[in-house]
FITORTOR-773291 format. One line per field, with one value per residue (C-alpha): x, y, z. Coordinates in steps of 0.2 Angstrom, whole numbers, plus 2048, in hexadecimal, padded with zeros to 3 digits. Example, Ala and Ser with C-alpha at 12.3 -4.5 7.8 and 13.67 -1.06 7.14 Angstrom:
x: [83E;844];
y: [7EA;7FB];
z: [827;824];
END
This chain:
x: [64B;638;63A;647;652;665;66C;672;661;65B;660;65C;65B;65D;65D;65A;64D;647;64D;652;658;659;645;64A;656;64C;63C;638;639;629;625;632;62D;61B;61D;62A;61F;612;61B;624;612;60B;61A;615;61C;613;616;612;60E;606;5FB;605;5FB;5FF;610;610;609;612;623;62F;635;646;646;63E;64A;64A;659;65E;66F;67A;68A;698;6A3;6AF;6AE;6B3;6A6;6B2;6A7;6AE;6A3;692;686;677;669;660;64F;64D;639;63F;62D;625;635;648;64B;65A;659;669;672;66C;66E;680;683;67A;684;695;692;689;697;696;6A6;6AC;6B8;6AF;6BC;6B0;6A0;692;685;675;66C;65A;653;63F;630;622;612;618;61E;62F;63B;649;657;657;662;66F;66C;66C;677;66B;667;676;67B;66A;670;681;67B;670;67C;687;67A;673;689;689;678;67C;68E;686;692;68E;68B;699;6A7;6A3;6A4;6B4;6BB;6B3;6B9;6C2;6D6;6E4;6F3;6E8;6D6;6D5;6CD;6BB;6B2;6B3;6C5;6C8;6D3;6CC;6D7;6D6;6CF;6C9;6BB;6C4;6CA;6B6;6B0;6BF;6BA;6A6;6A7;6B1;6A5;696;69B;696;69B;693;682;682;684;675;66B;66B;667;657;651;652;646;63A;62D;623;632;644;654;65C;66F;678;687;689;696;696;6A2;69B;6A2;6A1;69F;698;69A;697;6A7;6A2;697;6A5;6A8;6A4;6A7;6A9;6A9;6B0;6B0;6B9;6B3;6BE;6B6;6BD;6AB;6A8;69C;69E;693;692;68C;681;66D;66E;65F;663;671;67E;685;688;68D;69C;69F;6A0;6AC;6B6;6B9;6BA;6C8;6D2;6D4;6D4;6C5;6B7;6A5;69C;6A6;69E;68F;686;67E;66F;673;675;676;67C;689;68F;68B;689;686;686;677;67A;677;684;68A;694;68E;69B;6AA;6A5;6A0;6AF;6BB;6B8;6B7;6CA;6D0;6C9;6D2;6E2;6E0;6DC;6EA;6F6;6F3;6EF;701;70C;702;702;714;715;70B;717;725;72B;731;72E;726;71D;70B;6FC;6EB;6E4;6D9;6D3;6E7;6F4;703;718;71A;72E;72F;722;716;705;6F5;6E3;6DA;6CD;6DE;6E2;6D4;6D2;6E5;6E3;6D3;6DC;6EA;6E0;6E0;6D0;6C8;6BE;6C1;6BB;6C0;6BB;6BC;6BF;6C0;6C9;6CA;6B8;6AF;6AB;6AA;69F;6A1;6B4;6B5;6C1;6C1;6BD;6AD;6B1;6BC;6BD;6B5;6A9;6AC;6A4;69C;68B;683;671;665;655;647;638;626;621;60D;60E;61D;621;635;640;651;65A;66A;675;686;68D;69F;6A3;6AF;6AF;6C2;6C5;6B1;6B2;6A2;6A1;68E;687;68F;687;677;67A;67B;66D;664;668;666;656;650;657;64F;63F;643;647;639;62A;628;61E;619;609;603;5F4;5F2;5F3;601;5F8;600;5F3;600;5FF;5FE;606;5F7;5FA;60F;617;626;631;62B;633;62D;636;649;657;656;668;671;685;68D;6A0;6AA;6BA;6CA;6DB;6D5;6D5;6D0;6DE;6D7;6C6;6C6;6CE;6CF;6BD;6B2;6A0;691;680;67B;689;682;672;679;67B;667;668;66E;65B;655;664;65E;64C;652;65D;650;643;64E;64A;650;642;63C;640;637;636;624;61C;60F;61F;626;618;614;620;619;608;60F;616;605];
y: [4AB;4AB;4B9;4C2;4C3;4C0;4B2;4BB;4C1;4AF;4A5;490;486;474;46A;457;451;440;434;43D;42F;43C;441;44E;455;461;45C;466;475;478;47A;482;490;48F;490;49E;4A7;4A8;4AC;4BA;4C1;4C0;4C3;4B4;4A0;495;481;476;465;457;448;437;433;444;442;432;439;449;443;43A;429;420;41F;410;409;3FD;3F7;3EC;3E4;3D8;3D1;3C7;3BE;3B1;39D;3A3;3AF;3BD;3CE;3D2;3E0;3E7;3F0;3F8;405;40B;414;41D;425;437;43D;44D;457;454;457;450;441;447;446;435;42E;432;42C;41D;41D;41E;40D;402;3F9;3F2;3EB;3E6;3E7;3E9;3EB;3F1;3FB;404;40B;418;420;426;433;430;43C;436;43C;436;442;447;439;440;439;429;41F;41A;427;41C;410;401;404;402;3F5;3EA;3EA;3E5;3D5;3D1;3CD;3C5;3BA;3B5;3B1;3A5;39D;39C;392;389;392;398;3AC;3AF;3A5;3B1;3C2;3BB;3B9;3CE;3D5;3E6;3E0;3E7;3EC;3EB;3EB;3F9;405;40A;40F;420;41D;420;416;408;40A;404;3F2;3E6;3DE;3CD;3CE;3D1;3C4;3B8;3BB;3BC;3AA;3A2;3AD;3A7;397;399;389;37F;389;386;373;375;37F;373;362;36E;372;360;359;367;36C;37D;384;387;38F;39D;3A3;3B2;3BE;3CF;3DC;3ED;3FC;40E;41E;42B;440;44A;44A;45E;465;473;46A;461;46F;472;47F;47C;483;480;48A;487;48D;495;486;479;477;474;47A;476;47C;46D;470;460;45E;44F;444;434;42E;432;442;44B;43F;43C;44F;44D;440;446;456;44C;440;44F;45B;44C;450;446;446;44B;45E;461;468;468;478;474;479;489;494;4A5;49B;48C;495;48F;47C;46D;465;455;446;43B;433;443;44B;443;444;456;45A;451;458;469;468;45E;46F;478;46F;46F;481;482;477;481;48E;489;47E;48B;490;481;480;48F;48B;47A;484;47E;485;478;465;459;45C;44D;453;445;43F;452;457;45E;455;454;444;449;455;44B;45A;45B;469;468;46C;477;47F;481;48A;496;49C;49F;4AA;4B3;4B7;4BE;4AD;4A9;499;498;490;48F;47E;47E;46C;46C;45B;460;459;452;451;449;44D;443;448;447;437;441;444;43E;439;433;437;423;414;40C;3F8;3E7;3D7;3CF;3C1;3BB;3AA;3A9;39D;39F;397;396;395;3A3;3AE;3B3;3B2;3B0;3B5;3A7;3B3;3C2;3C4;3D4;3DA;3EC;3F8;406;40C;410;414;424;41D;409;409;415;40D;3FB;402;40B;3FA;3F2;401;402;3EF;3EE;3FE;3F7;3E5;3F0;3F7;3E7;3DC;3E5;3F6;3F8;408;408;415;419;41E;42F;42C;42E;424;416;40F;41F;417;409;3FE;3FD;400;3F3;3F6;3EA;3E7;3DC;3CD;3D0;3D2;3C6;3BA;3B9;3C8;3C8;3D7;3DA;3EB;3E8;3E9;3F1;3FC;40E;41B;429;435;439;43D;432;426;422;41F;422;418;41F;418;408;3FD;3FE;3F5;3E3;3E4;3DE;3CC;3C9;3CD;3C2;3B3;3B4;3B1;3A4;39C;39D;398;3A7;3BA;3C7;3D7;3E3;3E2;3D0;3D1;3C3;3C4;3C5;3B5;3AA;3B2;3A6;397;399;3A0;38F;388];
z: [C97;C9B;CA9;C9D;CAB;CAF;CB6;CC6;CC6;CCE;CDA;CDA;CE9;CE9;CF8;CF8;CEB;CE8;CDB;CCA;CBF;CAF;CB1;CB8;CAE;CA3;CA4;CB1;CA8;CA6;CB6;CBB;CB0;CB4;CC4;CC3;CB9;CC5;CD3;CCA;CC3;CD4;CE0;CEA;CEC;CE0;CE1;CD4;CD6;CCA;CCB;CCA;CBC;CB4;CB7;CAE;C9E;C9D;C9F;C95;C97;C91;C7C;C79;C67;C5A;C52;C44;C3E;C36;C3D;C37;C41;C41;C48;C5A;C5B;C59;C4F;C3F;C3A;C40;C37;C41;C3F;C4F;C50;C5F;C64;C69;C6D;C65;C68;C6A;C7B;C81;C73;C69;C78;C7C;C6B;C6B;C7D;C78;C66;C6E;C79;C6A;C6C;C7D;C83;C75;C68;C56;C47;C3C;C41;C38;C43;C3D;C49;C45;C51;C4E;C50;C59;C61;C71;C80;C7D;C83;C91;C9A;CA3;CAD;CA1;C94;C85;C8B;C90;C80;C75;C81;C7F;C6D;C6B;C79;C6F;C63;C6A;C71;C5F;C5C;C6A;C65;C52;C57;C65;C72;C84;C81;C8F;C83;C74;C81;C86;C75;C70;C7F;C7D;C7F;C89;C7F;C6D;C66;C75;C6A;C69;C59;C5E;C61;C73;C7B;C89;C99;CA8;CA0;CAA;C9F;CA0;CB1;CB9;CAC;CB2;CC5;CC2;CBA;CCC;CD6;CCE;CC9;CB8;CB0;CBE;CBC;CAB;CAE;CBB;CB1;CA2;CAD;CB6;CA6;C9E;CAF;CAF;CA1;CA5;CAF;CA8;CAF;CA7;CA8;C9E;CA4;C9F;C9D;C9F;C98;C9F;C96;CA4;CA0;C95;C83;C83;C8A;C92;C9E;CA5;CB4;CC5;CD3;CE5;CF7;D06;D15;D26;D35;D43;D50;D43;D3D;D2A;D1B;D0B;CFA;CEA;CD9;CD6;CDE;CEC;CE4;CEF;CE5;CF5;CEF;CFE;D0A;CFD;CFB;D0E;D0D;CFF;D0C;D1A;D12;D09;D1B;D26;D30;D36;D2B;D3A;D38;D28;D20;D10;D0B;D00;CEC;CE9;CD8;CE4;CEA;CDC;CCC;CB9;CBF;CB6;CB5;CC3;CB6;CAB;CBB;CBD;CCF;CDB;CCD;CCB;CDE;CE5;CD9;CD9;CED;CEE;CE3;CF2;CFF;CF6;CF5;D08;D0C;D01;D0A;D1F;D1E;D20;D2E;D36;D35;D3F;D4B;D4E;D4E;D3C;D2E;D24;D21;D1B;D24;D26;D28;D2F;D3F;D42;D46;D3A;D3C;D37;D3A;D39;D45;D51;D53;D4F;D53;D53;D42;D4E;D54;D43;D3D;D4E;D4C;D38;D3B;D48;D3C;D2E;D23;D18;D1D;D0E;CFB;CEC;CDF;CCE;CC4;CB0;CA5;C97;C87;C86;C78;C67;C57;C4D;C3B;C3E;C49;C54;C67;C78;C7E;C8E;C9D;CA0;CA1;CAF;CAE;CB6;CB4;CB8;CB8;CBB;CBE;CBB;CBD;CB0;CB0;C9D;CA0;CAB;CA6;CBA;CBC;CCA;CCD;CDB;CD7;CD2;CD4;CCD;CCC;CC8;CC9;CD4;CD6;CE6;CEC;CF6;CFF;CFC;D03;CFA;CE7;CEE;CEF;CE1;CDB;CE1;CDB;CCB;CC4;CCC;CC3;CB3;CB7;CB5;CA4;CA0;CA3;CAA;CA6;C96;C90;C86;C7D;C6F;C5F;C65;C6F;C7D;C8D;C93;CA0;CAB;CBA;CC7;CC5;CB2;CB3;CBA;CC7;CCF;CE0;CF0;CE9;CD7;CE1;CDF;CEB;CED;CE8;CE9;CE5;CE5;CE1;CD5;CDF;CDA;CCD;CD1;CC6;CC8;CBC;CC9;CDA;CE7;CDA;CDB;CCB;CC7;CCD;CC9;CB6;CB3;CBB;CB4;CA5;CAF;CB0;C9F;CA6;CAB;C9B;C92;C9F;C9B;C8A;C8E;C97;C8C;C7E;C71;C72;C78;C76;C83;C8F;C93;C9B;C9F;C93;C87;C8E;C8C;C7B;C71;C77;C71;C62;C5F;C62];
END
């Protein structure tokens, strides 16, 4: 639009960036355009780059909220009715926000089953840059909330928080429905919590917990378990699409073109497995091309946890498509007229007729007979979107699920915490690549962990950023990581809507950060702001004082 040219006027390139986490999602725009301005006006390259601290004050941050509420519940703990406002700081202009709100709208009720729900949601105008996308995208949000909640339950009935999210849990065969009525499938809130609890040893902690904090004054223990309920796509239907590549080579080599930016989070080595799995060659065969708008075009932007669903999706519809079209070839070339053929272990096979060929054989005999060895895949999710002035339609294309829980160990004079240990249960389907959704993992609840208890954004009257810095911004370090971290991946669950029964892994897990923050409250004995700093830890007791 700046350069007043068509789309097919310019080409993007995208190799391998680092870390995106929603910054980057349209908040480099700007400089995009800048910088493309100049090198149109003076036909050379131009490269931007900012100072860190610049950075820090030109670019959004995740929507700080406030929320207030009444709930009514029963003498179990079960939530009758909710009502809720939520104020969320935009910044000086929309940006993404609406987006966000509504993402963060559409999970307000956590994992569970509310009968009745009345949630307002107030987009605010600040002086502030404008806030963007981050991890979660609203979710952390919505899902500080509703735990909070269910926390202030258990403390008014003088029950263990995990009793009362045991008895709100989303059911099976009823109160399955959320409040923007799409269905729950594929539940397994009460299975993870059922299997969290033994792999912990919940009720034992608790006991423990409660005999350390009776001998000790200044230093108290600190237990809470979390749940977490993920909506995965994007609410806008038409960005829920992707094209793909895939090119075979006469010498059996590979190349294969994705729609998504590789920012770190493991997208192209699950393209390559994806690829790799579907035509039954080895990883080592295939490459990625870096991102290309001249060859994968009208992308979707890589974000809402989408990239490998989208990527690997789009690249099985082109295998399909090759294998469609090279079996009958490869029949010939056996001898056959017809049968079942196995692509696996670089060889097509017919297990019937005990004859097999190379897949470098394969590709040789169908350049030399005038076969194209290249195809295009094209993914759509249909039927996603949501209406809501009419309360009608589908957010999600399905839920991410797990379970988390977290021990802490808090000094009251001094505010510093520990964690002796995590252990986190979630859901991956059938992982395409079980390494890179553990570190996923890891990753993720140790970036929430931040959010939640050391990463305070200050700003002054003018709305000027004052912590712009990492001597003033606090960021977990080494010495802030679990000491014991157990993580575990859901078994038996697959996910038969998304590619090789795989689900999502990028912004779920994010949510089970929330079990620090719910543990330093346990702990200190009093809910807290977000985020539990130290100077907000120690803050109540001198108030007390």
């Amino acid at each position: 639009s700046l350069l007043r040219l068509k789309a097919s006027d310019i080409e993007v390139q995208a190799g391998c960036i680092g870390g995106g986490f929603g910054g980057k999602q349209s908040q480099a725009n700007w400089a995009v355009a800048w910088s493309s301005l100049l090198a149109w006006k003076t036909n050379k390259p131009v490269l931007m780059m900012m100072e860190r601290d610049q950075d820090f004050r030109i670019t959004g941050k995740r929507h700080p909220f406030k929320a207030s509420w009444e709930v009514g519940f029963d003498h179990l703990g079960k939530i009758l009715a909710i009502d809720l406002s939520v104020a969320f700081d935009c910044g000086w202009c929309t940006d993404v926000s609406y987006a966000v709100l509504h993402h963060s709208l559409f999970h307000i009720d956590g994992a569970y089953f509310i009968p009745h729900l009345n949630a307002i949601y107030y987009p605010c105008k600040t002086n502030k840059p404008s806030n963007t996308a981050f991890r979660g995208f609203g979710v952390p949000q919505a899902f500080s909330i509703i735990e909070s909640i269910v926390t202030q339950i258990a403390r008014a009935l003088g029950k263990d928080p995990a009793v009362v999210r045991w008895q709100n849990y989303y059911g099976i065969k009823k109160n399955n429905t959320t409040p923007c009525n799409m269905l729950v499938e594929n539940n397994i809130l009460r299975a993870a919590h059922r299997q969290i609890l033994e792999k912990s040893g919940y009720n034992g902690l608790r006991r423990q917990i409660k005999a350390f904090n009776r001998k000790h004054i200044s230093v108290k223990r600190g237990l809470a378990l979390v749940p977490g309920k993920f909506g995965i796509s994007f609410n806008e239907s038409f960005f829920n699409q992707a094209g793909a590549l895939v090119n075979i080579y006469r010498d059996g080599s590979l190349l294969i073109h994705v729609p998504g930016t590789e920012m770190g989070q493991g997208l192209y080595d699950k393209s390559r497995t994806v690829v790799s799995r579907e035509l039954g060659v080895s990883i080592e065969r295939i490459r990625v091309c870096d991102t290309s708008t001249a060859v994968i075009p009208n992308t979707t932007s890589t974000a809402a946890s989408t990239g490998s669903d989208f990527a690997g999706s789009a690249l099985k519809d082109a295998c399909d498509k090759l294998k469609k079209r090279l079996n009958p070839i490869a029949l010939e070339m056996m001898g056959l007229d017809k049968g079942w053929l196995e692509w696996k272990n670089n060889a097509i096979a017919c297990k019937e007729a005990g004859k097999s060929i190379s897949f470098n054989q394969l590709a040789l005999h169908a350049y030399m007979v005038l076969e194209s060895l290249s195809e295009k895949g094209f993914y759509k999710r249909e039927g996603i979107g949501f209406e809501l002035e009419t309360m009608e339609g589908r957010p999600y294309w399905y839920y991410v699920m797990g379970c988390a829980v977290t021990m802490v160990e808090l000094n009251l004079l001094t505010g510093e915490f520990r964690i002796p240990d995590v252990w986190i249960l979630h859901d991956c389907g059938v992982p395409i690549d079980q390494g890179i959704d553990l570190g996923q993992i890891h990753g993720a609840f140790i970036q929430g962990m931040g959010w939640c208890t050391m990463e305070k954004l200050i700003t002054d009257e003018k709305g000027q950023l004052l912590t712009n810095s990492l001597d003033n911004y606090k960021i977990p370090g080494i010495w802030e990581l679990p000491e014991n971290f157990h993580i575990d991946l859901f078994q038996g669950n697959p996910e038969p809507r998304n590619v090789q029964n795989s689900r999502a892994i990028g912004e779920p897990p994010l949510i089970y950060a929330l079990s620090v923050w719910l543990a330093l409250c346990d702990a200190r004995g009093k809910m807290l702001s977000i985020p539990a700093t130290s100077e907000e830890l120690i803050k109540p007791l001198y108030d007390e004082k």
